[in-house]
PDB file as gemmi writes it, atoms N, CA and C in Angstrom:
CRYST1    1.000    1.000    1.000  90.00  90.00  90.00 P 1                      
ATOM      1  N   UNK A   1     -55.165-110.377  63.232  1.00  0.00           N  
ATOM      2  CA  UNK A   1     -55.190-111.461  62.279  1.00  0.00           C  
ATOM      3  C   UNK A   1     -56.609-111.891  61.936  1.00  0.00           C  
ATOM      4  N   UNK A   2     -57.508-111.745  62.451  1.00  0.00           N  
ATOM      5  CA  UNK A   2     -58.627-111.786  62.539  1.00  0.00           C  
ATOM      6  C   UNK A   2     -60.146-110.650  62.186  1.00  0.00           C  
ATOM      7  N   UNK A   3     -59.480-109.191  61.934  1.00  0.00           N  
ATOM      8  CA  UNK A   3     -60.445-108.159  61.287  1.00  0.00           C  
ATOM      9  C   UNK A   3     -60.954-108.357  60.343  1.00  0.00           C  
ATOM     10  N   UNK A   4     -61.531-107.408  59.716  1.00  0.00           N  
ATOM     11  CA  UNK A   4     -62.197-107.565  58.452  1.00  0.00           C  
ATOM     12  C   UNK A   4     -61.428-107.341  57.737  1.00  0.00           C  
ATOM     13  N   UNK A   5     -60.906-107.860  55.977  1.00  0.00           N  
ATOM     14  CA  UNK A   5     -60.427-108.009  54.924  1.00  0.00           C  
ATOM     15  C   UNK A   5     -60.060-109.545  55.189  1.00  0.00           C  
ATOM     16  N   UNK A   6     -58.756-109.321  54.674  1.00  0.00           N  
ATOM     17  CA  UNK A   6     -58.353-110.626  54.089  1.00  0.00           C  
ATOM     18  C   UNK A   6     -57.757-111.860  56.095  1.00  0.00           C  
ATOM     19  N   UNK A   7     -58.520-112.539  55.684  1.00  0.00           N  
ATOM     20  CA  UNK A   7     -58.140-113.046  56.980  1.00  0.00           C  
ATOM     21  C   UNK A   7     -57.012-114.392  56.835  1.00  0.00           C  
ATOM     22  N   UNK A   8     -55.760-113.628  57.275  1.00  0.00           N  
ATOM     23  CA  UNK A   8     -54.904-114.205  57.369  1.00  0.00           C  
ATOM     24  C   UNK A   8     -54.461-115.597  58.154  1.00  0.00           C  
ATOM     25  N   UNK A   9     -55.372-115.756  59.112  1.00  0.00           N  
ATOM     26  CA  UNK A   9     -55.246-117.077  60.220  1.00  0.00           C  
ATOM     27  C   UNK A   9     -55.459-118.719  59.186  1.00  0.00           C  
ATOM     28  N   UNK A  10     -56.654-118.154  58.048  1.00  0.00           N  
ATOM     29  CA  UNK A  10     -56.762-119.736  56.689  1.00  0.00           C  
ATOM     30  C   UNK A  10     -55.616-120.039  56.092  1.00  0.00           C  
ATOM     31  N   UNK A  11     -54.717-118.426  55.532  1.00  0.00           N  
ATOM     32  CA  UNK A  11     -53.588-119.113  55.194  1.00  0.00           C  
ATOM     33  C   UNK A  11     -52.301-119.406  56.028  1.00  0.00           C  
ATOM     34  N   UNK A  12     -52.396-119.326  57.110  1.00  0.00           N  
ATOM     35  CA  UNK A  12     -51.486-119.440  58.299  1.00  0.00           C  
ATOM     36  C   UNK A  12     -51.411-121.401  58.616  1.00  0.00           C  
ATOM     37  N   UNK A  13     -52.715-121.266  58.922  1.00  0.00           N  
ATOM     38  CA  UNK A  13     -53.238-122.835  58.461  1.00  0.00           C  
ATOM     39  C   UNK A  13     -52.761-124.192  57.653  1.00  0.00           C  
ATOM     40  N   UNK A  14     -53.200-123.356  56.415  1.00  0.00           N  
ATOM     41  CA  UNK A  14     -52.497-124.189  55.481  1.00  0.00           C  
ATOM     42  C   UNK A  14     -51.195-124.580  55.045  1.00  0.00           C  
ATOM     43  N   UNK A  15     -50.440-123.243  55.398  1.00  0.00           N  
ATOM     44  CA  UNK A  15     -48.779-122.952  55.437  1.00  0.00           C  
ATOM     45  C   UNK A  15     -48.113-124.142  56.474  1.00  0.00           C  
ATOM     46  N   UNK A  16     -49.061-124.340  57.731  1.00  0.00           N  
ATOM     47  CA  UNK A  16     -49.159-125.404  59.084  1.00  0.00           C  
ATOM     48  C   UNK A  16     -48.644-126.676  58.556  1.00  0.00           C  
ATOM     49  N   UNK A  17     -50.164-126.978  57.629  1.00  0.00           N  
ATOM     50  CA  UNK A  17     -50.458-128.405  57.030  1.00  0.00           C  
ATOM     51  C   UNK A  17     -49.660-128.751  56.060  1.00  0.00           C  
ATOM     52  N   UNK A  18     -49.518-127.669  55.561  1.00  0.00           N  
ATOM     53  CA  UNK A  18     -48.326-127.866  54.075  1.00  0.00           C  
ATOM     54  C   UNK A  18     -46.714-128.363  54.377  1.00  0.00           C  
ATOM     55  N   UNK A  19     -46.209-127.518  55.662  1.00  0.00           N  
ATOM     56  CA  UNK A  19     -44.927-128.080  56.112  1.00  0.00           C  
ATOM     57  C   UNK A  19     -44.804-129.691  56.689  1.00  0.00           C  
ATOM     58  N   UNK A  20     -46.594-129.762  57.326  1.00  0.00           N  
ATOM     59  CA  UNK A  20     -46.367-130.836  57.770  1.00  0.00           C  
ATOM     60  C   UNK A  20     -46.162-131.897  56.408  1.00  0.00           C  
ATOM     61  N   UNK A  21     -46.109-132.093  55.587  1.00  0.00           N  
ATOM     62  CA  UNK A  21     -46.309-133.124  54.421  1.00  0.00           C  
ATOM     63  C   UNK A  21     -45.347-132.617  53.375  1.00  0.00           C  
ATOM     64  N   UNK A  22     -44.601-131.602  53.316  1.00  0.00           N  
ATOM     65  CA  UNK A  22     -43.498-131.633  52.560  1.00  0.00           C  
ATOM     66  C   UNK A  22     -42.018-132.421  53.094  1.00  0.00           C  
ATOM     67  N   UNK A  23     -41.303-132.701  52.113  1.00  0.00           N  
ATOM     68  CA  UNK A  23     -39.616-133.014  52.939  1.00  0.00           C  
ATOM     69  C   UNK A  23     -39.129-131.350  53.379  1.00  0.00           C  
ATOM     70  N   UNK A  24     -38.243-131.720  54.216  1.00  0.00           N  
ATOM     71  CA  UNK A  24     -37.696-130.581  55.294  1.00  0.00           C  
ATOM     72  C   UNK A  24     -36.650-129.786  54.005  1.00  0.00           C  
ATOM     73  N   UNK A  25     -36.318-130.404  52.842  1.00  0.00           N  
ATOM     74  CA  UNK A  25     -35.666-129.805  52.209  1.00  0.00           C  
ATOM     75  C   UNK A  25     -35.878-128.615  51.690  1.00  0.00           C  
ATOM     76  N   UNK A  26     -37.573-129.092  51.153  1.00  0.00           N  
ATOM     77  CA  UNK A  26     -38.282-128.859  49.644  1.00  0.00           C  
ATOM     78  C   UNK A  26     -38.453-126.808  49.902  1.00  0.00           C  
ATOM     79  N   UNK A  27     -38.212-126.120  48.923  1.00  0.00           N  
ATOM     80  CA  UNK A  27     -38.706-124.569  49.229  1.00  0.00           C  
ATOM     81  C   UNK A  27     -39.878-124.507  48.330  1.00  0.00           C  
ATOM     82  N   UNK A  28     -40.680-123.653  48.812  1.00  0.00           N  
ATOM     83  CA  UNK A  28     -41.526-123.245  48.267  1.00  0.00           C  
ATOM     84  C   UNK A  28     -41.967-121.635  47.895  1.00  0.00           C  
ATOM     85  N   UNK A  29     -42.371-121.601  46.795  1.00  0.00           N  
ATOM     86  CA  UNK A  29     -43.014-119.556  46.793  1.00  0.00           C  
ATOM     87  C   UNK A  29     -44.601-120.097  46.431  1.00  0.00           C  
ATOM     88  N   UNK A  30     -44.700-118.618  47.202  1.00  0.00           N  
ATOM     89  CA  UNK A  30     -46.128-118.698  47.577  1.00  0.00           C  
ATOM     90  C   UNK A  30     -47.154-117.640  46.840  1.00  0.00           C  
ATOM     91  N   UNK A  31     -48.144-117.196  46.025  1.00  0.00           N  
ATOM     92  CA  UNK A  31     -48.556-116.276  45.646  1.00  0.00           C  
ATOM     93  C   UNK A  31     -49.786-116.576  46.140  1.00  0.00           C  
ATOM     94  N   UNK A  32     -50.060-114.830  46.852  1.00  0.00           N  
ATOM     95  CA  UNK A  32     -51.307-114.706  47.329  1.00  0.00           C  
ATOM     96  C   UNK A  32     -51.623-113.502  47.718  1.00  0.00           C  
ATOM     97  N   UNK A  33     -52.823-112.811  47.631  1.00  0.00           N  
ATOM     98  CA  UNK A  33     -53.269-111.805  47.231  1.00  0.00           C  
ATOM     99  C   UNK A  33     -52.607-110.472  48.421  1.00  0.00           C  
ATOM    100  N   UNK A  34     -52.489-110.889  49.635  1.00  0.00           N  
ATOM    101  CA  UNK A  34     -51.784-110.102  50.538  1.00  0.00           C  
ATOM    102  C   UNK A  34     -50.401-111.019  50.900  1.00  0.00           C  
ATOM    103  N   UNK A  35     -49.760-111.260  49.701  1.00  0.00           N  
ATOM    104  CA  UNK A  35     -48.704-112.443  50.014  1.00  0.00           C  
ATOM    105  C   UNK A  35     -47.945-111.336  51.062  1.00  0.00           C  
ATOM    106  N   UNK A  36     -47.765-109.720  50.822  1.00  0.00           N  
ATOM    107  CA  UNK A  36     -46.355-109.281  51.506  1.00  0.00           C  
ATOM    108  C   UNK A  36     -46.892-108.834  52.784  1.00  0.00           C  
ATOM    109  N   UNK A  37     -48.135-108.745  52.656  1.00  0.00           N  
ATOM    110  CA  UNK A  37     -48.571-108.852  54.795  1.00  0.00           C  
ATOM    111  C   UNK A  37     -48.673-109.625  55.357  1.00  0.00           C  
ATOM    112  N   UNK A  38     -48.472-111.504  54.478  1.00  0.00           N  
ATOM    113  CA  UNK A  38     -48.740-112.285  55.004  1.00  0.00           C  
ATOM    114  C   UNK A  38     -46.592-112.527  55.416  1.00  0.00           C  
ATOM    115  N   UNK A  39     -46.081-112.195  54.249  1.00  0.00           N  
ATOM    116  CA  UNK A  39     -44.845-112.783  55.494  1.00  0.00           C  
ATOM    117  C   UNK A  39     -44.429-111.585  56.025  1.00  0.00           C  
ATOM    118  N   UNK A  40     -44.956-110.096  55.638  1.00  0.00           N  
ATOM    119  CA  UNK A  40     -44.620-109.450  57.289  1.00  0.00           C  
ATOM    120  C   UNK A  40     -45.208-110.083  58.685  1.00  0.00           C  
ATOM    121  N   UNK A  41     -46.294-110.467  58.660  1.00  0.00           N  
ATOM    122  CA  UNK A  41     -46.887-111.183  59.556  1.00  0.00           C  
ATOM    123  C   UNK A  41     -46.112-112.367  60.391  1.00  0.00           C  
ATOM    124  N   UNK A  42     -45.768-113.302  59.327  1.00  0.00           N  
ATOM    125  CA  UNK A  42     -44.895-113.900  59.768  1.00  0.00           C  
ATOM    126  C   UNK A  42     -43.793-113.785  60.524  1.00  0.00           C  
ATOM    127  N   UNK A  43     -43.196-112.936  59.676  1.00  0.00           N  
ATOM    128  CA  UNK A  43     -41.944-112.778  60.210  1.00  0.00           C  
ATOM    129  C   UNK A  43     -42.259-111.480  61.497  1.00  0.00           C  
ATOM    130  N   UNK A  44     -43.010-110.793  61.982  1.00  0.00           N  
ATOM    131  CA  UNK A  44     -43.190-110.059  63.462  1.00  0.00           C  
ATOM    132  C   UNK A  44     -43.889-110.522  64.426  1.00  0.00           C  
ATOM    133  N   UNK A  45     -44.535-112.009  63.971  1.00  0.00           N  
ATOM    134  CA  UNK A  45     -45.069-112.530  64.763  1.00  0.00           C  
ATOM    135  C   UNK A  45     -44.239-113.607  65.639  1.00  0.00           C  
ATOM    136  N   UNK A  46     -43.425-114.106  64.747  1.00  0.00           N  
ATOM    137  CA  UNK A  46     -43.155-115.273  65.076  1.00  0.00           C  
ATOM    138  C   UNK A  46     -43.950-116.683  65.268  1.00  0.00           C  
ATOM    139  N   UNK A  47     -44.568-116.240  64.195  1.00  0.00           N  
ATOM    140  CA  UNK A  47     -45.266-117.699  63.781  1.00  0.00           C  
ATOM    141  C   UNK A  47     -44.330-119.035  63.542  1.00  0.00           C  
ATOM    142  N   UNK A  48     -44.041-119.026  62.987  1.00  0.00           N  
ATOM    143  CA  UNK A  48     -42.675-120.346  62.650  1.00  0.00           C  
ATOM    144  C   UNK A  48     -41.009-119.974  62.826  1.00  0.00           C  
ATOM    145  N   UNK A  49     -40.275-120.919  63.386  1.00  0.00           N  
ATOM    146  CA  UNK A  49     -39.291-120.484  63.242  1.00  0.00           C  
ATOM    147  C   UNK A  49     -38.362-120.081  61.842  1.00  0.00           C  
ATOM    148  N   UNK A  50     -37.306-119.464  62.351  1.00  0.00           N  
ATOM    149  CA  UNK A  50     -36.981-118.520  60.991  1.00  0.00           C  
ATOM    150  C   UNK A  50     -36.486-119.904  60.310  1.00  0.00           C  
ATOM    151  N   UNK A  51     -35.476-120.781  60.568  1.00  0.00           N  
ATOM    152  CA  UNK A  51     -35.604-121.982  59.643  1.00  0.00           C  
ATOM    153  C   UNK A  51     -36.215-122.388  58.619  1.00  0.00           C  
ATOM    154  N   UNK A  52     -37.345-122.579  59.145  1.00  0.00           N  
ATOM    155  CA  UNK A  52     -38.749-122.829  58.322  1.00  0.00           C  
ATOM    156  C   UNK A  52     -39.248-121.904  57.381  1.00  0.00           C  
ATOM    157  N   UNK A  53     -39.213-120.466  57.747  1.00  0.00           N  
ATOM    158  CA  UNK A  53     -39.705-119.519  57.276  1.00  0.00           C  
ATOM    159  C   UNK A  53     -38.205-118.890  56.234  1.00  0.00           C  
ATOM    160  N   UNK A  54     -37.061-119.016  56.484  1.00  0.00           N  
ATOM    161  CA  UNK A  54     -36.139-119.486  55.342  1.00  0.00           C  
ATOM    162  C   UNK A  54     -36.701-120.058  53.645  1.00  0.00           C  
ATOM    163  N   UNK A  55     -37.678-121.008  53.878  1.00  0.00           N  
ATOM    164  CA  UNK A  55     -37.750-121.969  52.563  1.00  0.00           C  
ATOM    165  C   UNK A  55     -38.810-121.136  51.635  1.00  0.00           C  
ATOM    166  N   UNK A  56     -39.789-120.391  52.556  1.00  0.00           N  
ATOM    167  CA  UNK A  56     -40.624-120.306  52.321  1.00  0.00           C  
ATOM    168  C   UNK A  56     -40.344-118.442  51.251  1.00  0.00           C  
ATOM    169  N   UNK A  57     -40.872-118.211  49.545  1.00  0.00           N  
ATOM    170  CA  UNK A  57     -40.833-116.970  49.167  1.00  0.00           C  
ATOM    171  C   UNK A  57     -42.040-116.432  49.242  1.00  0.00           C  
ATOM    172  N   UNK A  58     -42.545-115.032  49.311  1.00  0.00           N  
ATOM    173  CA  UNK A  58     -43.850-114.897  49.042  1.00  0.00           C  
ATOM    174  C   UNK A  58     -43.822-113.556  47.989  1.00  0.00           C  
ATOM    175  N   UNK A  59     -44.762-113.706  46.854  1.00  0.00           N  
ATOM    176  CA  UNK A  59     -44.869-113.015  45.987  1.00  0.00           C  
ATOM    177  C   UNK A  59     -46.840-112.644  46.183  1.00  0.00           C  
ATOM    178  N   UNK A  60     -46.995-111.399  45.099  1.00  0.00           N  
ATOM    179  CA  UNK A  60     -48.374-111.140  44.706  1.00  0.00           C  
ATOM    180  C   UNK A  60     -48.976-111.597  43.840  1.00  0.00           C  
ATOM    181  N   UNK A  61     -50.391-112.129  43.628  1.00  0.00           N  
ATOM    182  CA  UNK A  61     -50.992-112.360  42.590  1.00  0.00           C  
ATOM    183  C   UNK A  61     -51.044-111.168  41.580  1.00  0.00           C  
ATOM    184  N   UNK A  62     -50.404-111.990  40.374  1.00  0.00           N  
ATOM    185  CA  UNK A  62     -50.507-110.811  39.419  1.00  0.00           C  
ATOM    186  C   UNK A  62     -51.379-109.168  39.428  1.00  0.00           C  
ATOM    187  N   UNK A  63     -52.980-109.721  39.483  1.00  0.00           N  
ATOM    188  CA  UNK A  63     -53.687-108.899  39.028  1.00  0.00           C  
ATOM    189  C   UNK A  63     -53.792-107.819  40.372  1.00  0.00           C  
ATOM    190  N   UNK A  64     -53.351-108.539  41.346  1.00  0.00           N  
ATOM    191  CA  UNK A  64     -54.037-107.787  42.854  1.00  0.00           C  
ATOM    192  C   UNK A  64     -52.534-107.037  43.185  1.00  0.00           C  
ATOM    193  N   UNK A  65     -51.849-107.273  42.433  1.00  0.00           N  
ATOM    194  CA  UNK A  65     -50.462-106.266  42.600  1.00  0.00           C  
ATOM    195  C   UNK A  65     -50.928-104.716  42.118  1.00  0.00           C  
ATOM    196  N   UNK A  66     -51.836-104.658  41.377  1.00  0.00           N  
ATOM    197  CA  UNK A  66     -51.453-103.615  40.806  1.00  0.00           C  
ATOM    198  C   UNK A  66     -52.610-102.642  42.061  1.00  0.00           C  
ATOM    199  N   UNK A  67     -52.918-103.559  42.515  1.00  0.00           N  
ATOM    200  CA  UNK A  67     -53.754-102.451  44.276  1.00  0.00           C  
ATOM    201  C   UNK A  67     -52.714-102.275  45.159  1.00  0.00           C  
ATOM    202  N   UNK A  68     -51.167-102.529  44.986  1.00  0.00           N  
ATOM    203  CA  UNK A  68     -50.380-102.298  45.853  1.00  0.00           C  
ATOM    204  C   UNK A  68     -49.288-101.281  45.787  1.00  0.00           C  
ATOM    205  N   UNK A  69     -48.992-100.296  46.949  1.00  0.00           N  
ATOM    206  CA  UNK A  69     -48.189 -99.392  46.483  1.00  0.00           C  
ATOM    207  C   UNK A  69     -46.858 -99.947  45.953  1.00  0.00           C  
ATOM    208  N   UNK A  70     -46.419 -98.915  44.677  1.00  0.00           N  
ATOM    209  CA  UNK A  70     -45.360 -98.831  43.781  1.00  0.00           C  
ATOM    210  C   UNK A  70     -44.165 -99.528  44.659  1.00  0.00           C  
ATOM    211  N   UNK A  71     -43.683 -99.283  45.733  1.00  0.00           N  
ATOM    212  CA  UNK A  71     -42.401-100.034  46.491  1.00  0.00           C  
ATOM    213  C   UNK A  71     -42.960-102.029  46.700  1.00  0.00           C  
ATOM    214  N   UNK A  72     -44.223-101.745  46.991  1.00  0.00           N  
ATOM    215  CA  UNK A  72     -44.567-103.389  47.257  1.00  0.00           C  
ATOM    216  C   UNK A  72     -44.262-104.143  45.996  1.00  0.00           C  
ATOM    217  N   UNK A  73     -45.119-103.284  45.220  1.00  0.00           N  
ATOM    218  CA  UNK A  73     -45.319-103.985  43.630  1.00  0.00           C  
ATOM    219  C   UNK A  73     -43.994-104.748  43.203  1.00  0.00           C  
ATOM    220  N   UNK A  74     -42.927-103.404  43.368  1.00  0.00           N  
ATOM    221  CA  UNK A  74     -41.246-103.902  42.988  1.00  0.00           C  
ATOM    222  C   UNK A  74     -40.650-104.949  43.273  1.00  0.00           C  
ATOM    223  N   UNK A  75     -41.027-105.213  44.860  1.00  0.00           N  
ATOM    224  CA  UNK A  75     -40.520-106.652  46.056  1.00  0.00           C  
ATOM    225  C   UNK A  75     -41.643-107.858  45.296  1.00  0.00           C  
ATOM    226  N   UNK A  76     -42.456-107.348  45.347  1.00  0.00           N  
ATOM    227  CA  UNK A  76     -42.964-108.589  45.099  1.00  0.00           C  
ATOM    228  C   UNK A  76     -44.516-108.934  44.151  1.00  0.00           C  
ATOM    229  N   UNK A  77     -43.906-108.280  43.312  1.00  0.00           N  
ATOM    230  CA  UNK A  77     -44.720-108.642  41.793  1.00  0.00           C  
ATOM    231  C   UNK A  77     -43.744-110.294  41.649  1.00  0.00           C  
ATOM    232  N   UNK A  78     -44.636-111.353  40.966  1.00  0.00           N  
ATOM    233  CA  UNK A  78     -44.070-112.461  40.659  1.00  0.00           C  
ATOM    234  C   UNK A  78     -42.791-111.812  39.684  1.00  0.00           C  
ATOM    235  N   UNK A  79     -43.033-111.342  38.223  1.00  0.00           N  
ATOM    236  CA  UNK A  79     -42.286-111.124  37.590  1.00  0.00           C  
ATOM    237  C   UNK A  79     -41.012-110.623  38.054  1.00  0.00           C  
ATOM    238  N   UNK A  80     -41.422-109.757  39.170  1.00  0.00           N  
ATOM    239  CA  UNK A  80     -39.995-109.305  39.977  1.00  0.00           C  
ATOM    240  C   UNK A  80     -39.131-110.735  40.144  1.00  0.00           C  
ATOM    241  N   UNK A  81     -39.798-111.312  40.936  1.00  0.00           N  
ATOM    242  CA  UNK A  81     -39.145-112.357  41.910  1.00  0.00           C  
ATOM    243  C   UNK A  81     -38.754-113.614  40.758  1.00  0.00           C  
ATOM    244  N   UNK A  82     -37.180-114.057  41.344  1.00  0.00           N  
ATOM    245  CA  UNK A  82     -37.001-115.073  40.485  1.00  0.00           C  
ATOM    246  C   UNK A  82     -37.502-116.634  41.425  1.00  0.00           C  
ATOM    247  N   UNK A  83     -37.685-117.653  39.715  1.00  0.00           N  
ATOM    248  CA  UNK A  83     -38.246-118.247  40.374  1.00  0.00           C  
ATOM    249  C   UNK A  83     -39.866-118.693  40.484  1.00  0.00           C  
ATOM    250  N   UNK A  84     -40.743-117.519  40.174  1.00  0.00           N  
ATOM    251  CA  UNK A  84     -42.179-118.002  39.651  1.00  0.00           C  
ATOM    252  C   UNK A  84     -42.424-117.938  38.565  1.00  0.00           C  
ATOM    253  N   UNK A  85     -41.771-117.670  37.541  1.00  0.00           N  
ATOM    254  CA  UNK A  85     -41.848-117.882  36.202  1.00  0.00           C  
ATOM    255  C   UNK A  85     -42.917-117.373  35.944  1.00  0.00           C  
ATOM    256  N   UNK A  86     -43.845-117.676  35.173  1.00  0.00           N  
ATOM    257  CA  UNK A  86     -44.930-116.904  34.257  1.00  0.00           C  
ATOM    258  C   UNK A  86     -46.334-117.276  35.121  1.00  0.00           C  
ATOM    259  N   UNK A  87     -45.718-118.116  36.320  1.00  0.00           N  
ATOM    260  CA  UNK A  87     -47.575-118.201  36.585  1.00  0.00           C  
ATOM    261  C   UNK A  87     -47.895-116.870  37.645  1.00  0.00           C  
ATOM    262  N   UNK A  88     -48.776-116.550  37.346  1.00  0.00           N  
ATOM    263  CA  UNK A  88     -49.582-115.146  37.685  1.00  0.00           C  
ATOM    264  C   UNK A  88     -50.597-115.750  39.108  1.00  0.00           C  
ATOM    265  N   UNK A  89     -50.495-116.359  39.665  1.00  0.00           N  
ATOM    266  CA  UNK A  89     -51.103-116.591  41.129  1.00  0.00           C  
ATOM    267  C   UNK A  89     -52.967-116.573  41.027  1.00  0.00           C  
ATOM    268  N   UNK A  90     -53.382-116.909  39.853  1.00  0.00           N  
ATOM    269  CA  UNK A  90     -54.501-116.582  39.550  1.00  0.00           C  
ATOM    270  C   UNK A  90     -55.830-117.715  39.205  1.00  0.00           C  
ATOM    271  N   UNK A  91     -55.293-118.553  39.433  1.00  0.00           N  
ATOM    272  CA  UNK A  91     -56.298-120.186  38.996  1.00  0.00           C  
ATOM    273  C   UNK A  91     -57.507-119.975  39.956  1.00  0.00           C  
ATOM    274  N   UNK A  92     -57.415-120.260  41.231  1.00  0.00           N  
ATOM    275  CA  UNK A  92     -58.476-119.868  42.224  1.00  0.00           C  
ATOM    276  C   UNK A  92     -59.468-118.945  41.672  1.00  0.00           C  
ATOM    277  N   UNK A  93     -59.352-118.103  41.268  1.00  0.00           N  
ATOM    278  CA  UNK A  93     -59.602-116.401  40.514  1.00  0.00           C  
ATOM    279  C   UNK A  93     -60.748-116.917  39.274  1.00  0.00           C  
ATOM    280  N   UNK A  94     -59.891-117.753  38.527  1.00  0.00           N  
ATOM    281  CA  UNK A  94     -60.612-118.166  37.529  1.00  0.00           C  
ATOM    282  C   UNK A  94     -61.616-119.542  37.516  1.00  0.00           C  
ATOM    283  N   UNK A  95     -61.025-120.271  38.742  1.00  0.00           N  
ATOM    284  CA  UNK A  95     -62.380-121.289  38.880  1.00  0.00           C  
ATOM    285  C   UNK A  95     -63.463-120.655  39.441  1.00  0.00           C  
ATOM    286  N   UNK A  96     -63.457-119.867  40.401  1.00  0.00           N  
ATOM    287  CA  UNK A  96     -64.175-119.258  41.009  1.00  0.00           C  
ATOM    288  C   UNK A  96     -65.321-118.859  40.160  1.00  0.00           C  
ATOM    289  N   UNK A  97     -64.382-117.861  38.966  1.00  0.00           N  
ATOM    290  CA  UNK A  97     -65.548-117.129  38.266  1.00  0.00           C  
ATOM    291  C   UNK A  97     -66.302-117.958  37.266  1.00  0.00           C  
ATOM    292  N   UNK A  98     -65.857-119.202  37.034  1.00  0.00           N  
ATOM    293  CA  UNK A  98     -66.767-120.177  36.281  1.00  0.00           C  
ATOM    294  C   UNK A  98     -67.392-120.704  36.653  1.00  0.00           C  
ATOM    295  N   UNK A  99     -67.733-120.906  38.009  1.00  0.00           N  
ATOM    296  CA  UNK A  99     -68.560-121.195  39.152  1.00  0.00           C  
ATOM    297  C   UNK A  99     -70.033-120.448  38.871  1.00  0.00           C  
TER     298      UNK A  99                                                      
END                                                                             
């Protein structure tokens, strides 16, 4: 969880902080650039219980899908998945570069 690339433990974190301050109802999908290693992760780690991890969808940022093999892309391109509608996981992306 901790090698070099994308280090998964920041958004593990936030996923933490985020449950803490939502209602127990509320679901959420998530887009993020290794969204489908982040809930394999999840889910072989046993980071949260499956309950919790129930609410939670995870999709790819649009543009960083297309670095993922053809079976990932299918599961979890937003457009695949119902439910994220047209936003492309990409704002971060673009403040960044106006920075």
């Amino acid at each position: 969880m901790t090698t070099a690339g994308e280090k998964q433990h920041y958004a593990l974190a936030l996923i933490q902080q985020l449950c803490l301050h939502i209602p127990d109802t509320m679901r959420v999908r998530l887009l993020y650039d290794i969204g489908c290693q982040q809930e394999r992760s999840l889910c072989k780690w046993n980071f949260f219980d499956h309950l919790l991890l129930s609410r939670f969808q995870f999709a790819i940022s649009v543009f960083h899908a297309y670095g993922h093999q053809w079976p990932c892309q299918v599961v979890y391109h937003p457009r695949k998945r119902p439910g994220f509608g047209l936003s492309d996981g990409e704002g971060c992306e673009r403040l960044w570069s106006a920075l």
